[in-house]
N, C-alpha and C positions, 0 to 999 in steps of 0.2 A: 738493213732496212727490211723490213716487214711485208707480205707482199698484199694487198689489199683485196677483197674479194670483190670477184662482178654479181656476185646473186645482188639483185634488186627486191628491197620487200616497202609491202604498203606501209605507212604508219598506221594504217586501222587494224593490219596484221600483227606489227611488231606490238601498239597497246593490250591487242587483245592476251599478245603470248605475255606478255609482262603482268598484266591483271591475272592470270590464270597461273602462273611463278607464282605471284607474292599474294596468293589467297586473298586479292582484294574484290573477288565476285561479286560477294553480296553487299557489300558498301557501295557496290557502281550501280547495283540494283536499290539500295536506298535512295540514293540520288536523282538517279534515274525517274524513280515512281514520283519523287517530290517535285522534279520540272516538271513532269506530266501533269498531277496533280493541277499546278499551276496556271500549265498552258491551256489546261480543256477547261476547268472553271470560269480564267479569265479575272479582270481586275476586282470585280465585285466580289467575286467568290474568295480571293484571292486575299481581299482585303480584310474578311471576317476570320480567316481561317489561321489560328494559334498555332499548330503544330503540324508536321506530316509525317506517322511514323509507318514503319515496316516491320513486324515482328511474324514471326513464324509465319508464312502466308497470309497475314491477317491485316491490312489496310486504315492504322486506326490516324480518323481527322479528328481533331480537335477546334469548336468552334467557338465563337463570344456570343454568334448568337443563337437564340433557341427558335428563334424562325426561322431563319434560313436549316437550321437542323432539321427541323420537321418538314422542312420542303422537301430537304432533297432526300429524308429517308425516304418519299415515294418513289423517288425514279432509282434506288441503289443499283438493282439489278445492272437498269440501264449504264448508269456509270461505271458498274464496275467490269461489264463487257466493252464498254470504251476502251477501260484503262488498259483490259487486257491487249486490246487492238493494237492501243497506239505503243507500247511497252514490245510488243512479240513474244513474248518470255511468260510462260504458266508460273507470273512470280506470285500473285496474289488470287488469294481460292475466299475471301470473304472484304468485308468492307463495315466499320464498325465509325459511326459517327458521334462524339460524346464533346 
């Protein structure tokens, strides 16, 4: 029989060493931006918004409507130092509303 080790590791250790194995970084970072996205708009926002993608640093929403697009192009800035806040990660350097 096999002798079992005593190292103790976190699950938050062991997912991270597994995501950083199997090159699934930036897919946890898609995800990741799309709950955000979610969570900081809320259900209204939430409910107009088609898409939420990630491409090369670049933030792009997708929306049905062209009011609320024009809304919130005024505050991008604003959101898009949110998103960076709540994220921790320099994943997204722009934010493109369409």
């Amino acid at each position: 029989m096999a002798k079992r080790e005593n190292d103790s590791f976190s699950v938050k250790d062991l997912m991270q060493s597994f995501i950083k194995e199997n090159n699934l970084s930036k897919g946890m970072q898609k995800i990741k931006v799309e709950e955000t996205w979610l969570k900081m708009m809320g259900p209204g926002v939430a409910s107009h918004t088609n898409s939420v993608k990630l491409q090369n640093k670049t933030l792009i929403i997708q929306l049905n409507s062209s009011v609320l697009r024009e809304e919130l192009s005024y505050g991008k800035e604003k959101i898009l130092k949110m998103m960076k806040e709540e994220i921790g990660e320099e994943v997204i350097s722009k934010l493109m509303l369409v």
